[in-house]
N, C-alpha and C positions, 0 to 999 in steps of 0.2 A: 799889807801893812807891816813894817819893820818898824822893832824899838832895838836900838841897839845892833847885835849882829844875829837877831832874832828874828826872823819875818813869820809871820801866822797868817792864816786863810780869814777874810774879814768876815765871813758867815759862821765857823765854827769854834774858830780864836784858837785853832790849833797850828801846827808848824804842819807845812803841806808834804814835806819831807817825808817827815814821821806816818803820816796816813800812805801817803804811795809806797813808801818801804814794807808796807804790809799789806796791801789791797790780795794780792795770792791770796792768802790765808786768810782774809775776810771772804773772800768769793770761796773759797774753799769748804767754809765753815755755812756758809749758805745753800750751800750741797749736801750736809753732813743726813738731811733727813727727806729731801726729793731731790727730783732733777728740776729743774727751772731756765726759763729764757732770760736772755741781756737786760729787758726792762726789768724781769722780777729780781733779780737778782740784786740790780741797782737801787729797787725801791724795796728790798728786803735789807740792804743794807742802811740803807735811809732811818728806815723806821727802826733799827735796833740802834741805830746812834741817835734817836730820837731828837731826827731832824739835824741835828748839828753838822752830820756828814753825810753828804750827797756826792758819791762818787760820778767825776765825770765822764761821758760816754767814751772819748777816746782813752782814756785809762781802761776805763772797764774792759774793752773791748782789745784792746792789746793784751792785755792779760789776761785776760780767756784764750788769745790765740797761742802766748806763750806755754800757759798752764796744756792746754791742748798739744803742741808742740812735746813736751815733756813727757806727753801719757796721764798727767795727773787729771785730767778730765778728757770724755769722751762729746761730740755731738753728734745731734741726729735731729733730722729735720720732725715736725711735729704736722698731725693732718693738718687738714682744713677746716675746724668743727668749728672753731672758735674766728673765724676771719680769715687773713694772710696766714703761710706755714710763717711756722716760728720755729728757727734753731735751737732748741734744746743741749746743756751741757747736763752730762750726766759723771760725776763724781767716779773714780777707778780706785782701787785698792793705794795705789802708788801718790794719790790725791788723798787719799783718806791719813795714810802715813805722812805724808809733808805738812798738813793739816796739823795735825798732830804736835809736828817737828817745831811749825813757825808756832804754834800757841806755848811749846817748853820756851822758845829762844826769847816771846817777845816777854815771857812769865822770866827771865831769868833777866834780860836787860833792863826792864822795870823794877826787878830786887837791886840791883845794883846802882840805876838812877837815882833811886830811892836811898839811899845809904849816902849818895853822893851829894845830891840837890838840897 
C-alpha cells in the first residue's frame, strides 16, 4: 500500500525498506544469547516485533548467507534428536561487533529522524 511516495507493508504499516535495511542486526541481535536455526530465528524475530514483522524466508535466509559470507556468523549442522538436522547459525565475535555497530547507526539515524520528522 502506497500514500503518497510512501509505500508500507500492509501487515505491519511500516516502510519495507526500513525493515530489510536492518534485517543483519535483527538476526544478529537474535544470536546475542544462543545459537539458533532459520525458523527460530524468524519466529524469535516475530514475536519481539510482536507480530507486526515477520521476516520473510528469502530475506532471512540471504542474509544469513551474507552474514555467514562475512564471518559475522558461523554454521553448523545440529543432530538428529529433535527430527530433520537443522543448520544452526552461531553468532562470531566479528557478529557480535557489527551487532553492536548497526544498533549505534540505527540509534543515531532515529535521533536524527526524530529531530527532522
Amino acid at each position: 500500500m502506497c500514500y503518497t511516495l510512501l509505500c508500507v507493508d500492509e501487515n505491519s504499516g511500516l516502510p519495507p525498506d526500513l525493515l530489510r535495511g536492518n534485517i543483519d542486526t535483527m538476526i544478529l541481535k537474535t544470536l546475542l544469547d544462543q545459537d539458533r536455526y532459520g525458523y527460530q530465528i524468524a519466529k524469535t524475530i516475530a514475536l519481539e516485533a510482536g507480530g507486526q514483522y515477520d521476516p520473510k524466508e528469502a530475506t532471512l535466509y540471504s542474509s544469513l548467507r551474507r552474514l555467514e559470507a562475512r564471518g559475522r556468523v558461523e554454521a553448523y549442522w545440529g543432530d538428529e534428536s529433535q527430527g530433520g538436522r537443522r543448520k544452526y547459525y552461531r553468532l562470531t565475535a566479528a557478529g557480535r561487533a557489527a551487532q553492536a555497530a548497526g544498533r549505534a547507526q540505527w540509534e543515531h539515524a532515529k535521533s536524527v529522524l526524530d529531530k527532522l520528522l
